[in-house]
N, C-alpha and C positions, 0 to 999 in steps of 0.2 A: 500387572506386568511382571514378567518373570527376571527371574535374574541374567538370564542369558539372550533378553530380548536388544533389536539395535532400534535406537528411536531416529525414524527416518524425519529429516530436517529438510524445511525447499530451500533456504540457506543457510553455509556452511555459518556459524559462530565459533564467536573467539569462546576458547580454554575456560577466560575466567567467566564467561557467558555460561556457558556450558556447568561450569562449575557452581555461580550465583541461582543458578536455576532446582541443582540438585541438593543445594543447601536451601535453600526457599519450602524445598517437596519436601526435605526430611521433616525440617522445624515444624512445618506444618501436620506432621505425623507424629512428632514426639521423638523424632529418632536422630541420636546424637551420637552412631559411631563412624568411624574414617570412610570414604570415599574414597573412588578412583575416577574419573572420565577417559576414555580410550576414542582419540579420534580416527576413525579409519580413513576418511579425508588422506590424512596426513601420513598416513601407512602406504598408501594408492599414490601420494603424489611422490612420498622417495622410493619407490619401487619404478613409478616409470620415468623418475630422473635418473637412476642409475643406469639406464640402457642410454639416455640422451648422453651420458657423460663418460660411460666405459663399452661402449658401440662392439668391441670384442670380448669382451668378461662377460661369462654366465655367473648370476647371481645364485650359489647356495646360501641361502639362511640359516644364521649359526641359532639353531633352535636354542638352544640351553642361555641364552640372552632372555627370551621372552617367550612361554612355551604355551600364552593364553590360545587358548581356543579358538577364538573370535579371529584373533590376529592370523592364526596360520592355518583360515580357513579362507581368511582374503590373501594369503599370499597363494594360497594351492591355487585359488580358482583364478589368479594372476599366470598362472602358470611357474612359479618361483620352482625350484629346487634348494634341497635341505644339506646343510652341515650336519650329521646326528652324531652322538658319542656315547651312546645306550642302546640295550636293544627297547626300551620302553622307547627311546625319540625315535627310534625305529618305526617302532610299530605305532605309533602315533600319524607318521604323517601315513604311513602303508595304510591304515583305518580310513582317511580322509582322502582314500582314490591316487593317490602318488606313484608314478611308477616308480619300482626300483631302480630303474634307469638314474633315477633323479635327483638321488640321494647316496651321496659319502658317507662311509663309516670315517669320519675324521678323528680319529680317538688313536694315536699312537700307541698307548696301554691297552689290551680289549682283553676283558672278561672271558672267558673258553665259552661258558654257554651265552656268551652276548656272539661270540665270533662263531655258533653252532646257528642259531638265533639269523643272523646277517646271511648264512650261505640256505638256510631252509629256504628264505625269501631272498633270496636272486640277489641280493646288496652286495655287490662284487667289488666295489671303488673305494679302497680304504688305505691309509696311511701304515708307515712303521719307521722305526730309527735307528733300530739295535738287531743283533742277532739273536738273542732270545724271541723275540717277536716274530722275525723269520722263522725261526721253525717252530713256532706258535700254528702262525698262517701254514704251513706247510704242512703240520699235522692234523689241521682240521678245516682248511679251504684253499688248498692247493691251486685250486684256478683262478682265485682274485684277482683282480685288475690292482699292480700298489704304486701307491705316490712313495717316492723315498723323503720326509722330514729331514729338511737338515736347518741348522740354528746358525741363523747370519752368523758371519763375524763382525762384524760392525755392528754396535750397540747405538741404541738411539733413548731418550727418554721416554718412556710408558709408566700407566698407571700399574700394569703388571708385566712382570717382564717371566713373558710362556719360553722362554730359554734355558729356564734354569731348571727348566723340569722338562723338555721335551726339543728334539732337533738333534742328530750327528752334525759333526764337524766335516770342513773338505775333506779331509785328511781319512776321515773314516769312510768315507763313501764309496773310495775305490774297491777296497774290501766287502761292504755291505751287496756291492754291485756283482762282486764276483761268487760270492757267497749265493744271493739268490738267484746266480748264472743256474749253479752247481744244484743247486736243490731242484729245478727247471721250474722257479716260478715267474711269474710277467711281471715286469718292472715297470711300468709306461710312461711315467714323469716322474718330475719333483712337487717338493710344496713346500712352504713356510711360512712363519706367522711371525708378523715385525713387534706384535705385544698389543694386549690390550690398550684403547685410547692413544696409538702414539701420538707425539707430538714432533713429529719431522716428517714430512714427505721425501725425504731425503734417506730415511731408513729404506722405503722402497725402492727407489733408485739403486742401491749398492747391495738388497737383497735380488733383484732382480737380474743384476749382473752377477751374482755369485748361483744363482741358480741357471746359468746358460751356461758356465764352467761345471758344474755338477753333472747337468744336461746330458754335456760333450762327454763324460765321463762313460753315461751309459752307454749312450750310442757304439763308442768305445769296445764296452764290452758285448756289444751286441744284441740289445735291448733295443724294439722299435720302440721309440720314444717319442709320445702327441702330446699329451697333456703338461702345465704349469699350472699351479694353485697357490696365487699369489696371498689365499688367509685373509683375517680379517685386521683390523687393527682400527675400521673407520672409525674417525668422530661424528658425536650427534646433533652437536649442533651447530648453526649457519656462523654462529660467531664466532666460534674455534677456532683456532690456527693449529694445525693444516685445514680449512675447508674441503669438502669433498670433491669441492672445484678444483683447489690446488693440488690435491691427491692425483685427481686424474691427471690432471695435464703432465705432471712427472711420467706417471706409470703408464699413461698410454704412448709417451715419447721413447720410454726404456723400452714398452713393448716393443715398438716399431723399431728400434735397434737390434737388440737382443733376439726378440723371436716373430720377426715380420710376415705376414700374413701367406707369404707365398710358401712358407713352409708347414703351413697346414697344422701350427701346434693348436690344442685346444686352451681357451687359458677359462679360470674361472675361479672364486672367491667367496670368500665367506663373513660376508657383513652383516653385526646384529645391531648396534647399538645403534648404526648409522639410521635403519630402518625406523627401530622403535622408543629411541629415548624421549627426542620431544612429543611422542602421537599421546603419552597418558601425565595425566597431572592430577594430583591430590590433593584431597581437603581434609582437615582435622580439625578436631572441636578442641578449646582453651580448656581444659579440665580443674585446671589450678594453675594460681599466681602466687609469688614471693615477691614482697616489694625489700630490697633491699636499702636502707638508709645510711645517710655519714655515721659518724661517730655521735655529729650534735642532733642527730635524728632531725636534722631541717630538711636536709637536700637526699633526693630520690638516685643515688647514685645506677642504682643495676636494677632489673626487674629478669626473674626465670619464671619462665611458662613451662608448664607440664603439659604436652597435646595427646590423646587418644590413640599416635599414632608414632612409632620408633626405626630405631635401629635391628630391632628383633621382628619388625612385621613391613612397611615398603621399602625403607631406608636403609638395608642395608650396606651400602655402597658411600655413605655418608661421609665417613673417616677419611675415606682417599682425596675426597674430591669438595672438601672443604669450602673451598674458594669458588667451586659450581653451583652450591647451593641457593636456590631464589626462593625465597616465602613471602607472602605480603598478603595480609588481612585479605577477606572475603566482602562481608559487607560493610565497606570502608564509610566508617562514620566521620564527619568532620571534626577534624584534628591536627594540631600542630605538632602536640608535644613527641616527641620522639626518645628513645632511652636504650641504654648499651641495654641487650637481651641475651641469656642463655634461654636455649630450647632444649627439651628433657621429652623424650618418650614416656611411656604410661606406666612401663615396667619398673620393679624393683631393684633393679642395674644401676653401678652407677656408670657404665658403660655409656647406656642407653641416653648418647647427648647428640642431640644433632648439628647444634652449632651454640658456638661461646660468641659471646663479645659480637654479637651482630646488631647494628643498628635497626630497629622496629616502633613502629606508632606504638604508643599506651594502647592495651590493649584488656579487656576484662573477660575471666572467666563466661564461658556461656558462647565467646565469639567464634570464629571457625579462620584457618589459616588456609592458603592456596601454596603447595609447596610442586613448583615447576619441572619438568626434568626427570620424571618418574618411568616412564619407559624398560628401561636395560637393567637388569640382575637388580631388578626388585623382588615382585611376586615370588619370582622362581626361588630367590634366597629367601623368602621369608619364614616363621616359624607361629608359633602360637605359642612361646615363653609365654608365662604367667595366664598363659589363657586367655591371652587377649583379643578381641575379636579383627581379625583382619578385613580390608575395606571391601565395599561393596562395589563392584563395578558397571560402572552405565557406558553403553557402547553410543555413540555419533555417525551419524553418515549421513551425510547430504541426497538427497534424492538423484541428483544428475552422477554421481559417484556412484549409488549404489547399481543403476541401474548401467551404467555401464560398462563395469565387470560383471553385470547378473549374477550379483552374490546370492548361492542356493545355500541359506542357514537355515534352521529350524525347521530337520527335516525338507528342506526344500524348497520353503517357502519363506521369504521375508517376514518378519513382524512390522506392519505396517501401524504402528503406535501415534499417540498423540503427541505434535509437539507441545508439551509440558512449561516450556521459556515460555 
């Protein structure tokens, strides 16, 4: 079976299924490095909840979240359109049949030959925030279709806050507007991004209202104005606060305020984590343990695991989100004992810690960990520090799923493989 084959299942299994199985096949080969499992199930069911739940938002996918193969070859043949911010994520989805229709240059900063790159291939839908970038665009794709970026005023809590490096102020806008009056390039809407992972739905609310004042600005100056690109900021998973449920019900009520369907604007966004954080989950093998004792060496105070698998290769998103992180043994043997644990990646960092002080069963070198939540600016960030082998990935897909997008992979043709579980 190849590395890029999807092992078609007549029913869907849980993660850790999925996972028990692919750690079953390795041991039984001898082979003991990191794992991924990628449900596409789970890719297919939050792609067609977000139309159940945002019925006017066209879905761009912010590739640069998760940029596997597998994945945004189920979202193409979904019909999704793409966030891009390279000319490589360009031309990646353009490869994979995409029109250019379908796809933003959302990259406020753009490269001269990524923005030479965008106008050869028709990619006309692209962002900016300053006036250098105006006459960037102006110098070498005068007819672009642009979103004007501007950076709420109202701040809300994020894992990263995209304000500090990109968005104009109200204040700037009128100027930006008159500016690319005067150069005669098209303005068409706004856009903004409330920050990676927020945690307020309430951030969208009052970026929403401050983008119908911006709006009014162009219009102002004479700018037909259709489009809002309300960005991304979704959470990944169901038990987050804001859920994607609470998210809508704000943003779809500000819509119907702010920019109500009788005026014809286009709205549309750019969700990555939403899609892909919970669809992939990883496994790593226990490489080495430290049993840390008291002082009278009776009592078992701390125990550190060293796993196969780090900070420098799925995890690197670990640091932020501390308190997200789920790990729990694979092949859970009977046991009570449980012990405060550090987790340590495989590299020679001391960086490379995935979590202190977490509660974990006794666990022994040889074992294999299930760490949940792998999805979003893993792969994409990861490296081969120290050489280490990054994991091998096994795709999932249910039979009644696959066949009803008609995923055409591998050349065309499904790989209809054994179920393996």
């Amino acid at each position: 079976m190849g590395d890029t084959d999807v092992q078609i299942v007549d029913v869907r299994r849980s993660h850790s299924d999925y996972i028990k199985g692919q750690v079953t096949y390795q041991t039984k080969l001898g082979i003991g490095d990191p794992l991924a499992v990628v449900d596409i199930d789970e890719v297919v069911e939050r792609y067609r909840k977000w139309f159940k739940l945002f019925p006017r938002v066209e879905l761009f996918y912010a590739l640069k979240c998760n940029n596997d193969k597998k994945i945004i070859d189920v979202l193409v043949k979904l019909g999704s359109s793409f966030d891009c911010a390279s000319k490589v994520e360009i031309q990646q989805v353009l490869e994979l049949g995409v029109d250019s229709s379908r796809i933003i240059y959302a990259n406020p900063c753009k490269q001269n030959s990524h923005l030479t790159y965008a106008k050869e291939h028709n990619v006309d839908l692209m962002t900016f925030d300053n006036e250098e970038e105006l006459i960037k665009i102006k110098m070498l794709y005068g007819s672009a279709r642009l979103l004007m970026r501007f950076r709420p005023k109202q701040t809300y809590e994020v894992m990263y806050d995209l304000g500090k490096k990109f968005g104009c102020v109200f204040e700037e806008a009128v100027d930006l507007f008159i500016s690319a009056k005067n150069k005669g390039l098209k303005v068409i809407g706004v856009s903004f991004h409330v920050g990676s992972n927020c945690l307020s739905s309430d951030a969208f609310a009052s970026a929403i209202k401050e983008a119908r004042m911006i709006f009014d600005v162009g219009l102002q100056v004479g700018f037909d104005m259709n489009m809002l690109d309300i960005g991304g900021g979704y959470r990944g998973r169901d038990v987050e606060h804001p859920t994607i449920e609470e998210n809508a019900d704000i943003i779809n009520q500000c819509l119907d305020e702010y920019f109500p369907e009788a005026e014809r604007v286009t709205i549309i966004a750019e969700p990555g984590r939403y899609l892909v954080e919970t669809a992939v989950s990883a496994a790593a093998n226990i490489i080495g343990r430290k049993l840390i004792y008291d002082n009278d060496k009776t009592s078992l105070e701390h125990v550190m695991y060293s796993i196969n698998d780090g900070v420098y290769g799925t995890f690197p998103w670990v640091k932020e989100v501390t308190d997200a992180f789920v790990i729990s043994p694979v092949l859970r043997k009977a046991r009570k004992e449980k012990q405060n644990s550090t987790v340590w990646g495989p590299t020679c960092c001391s960086l490379d810690c995935l979590a202190t002080d977490i509660i974990l069963p006794l666990m022994e070198v040889g074992e294999w960990v299930h760490i949940s939540y792998s999805g979003a600016y893993s792969f994409c960030l990861s490296t081969n520090f120290n050489s280490m082998p990054r994991p091998k990935l096994y795709y999932f897909c249910s039979r009644d799923t696959w066949e009803s997008v008609n995923l055409l992979m591998n050349h065309g043709r499904p790989t209809m493989t054994a179920d393996i579980l």
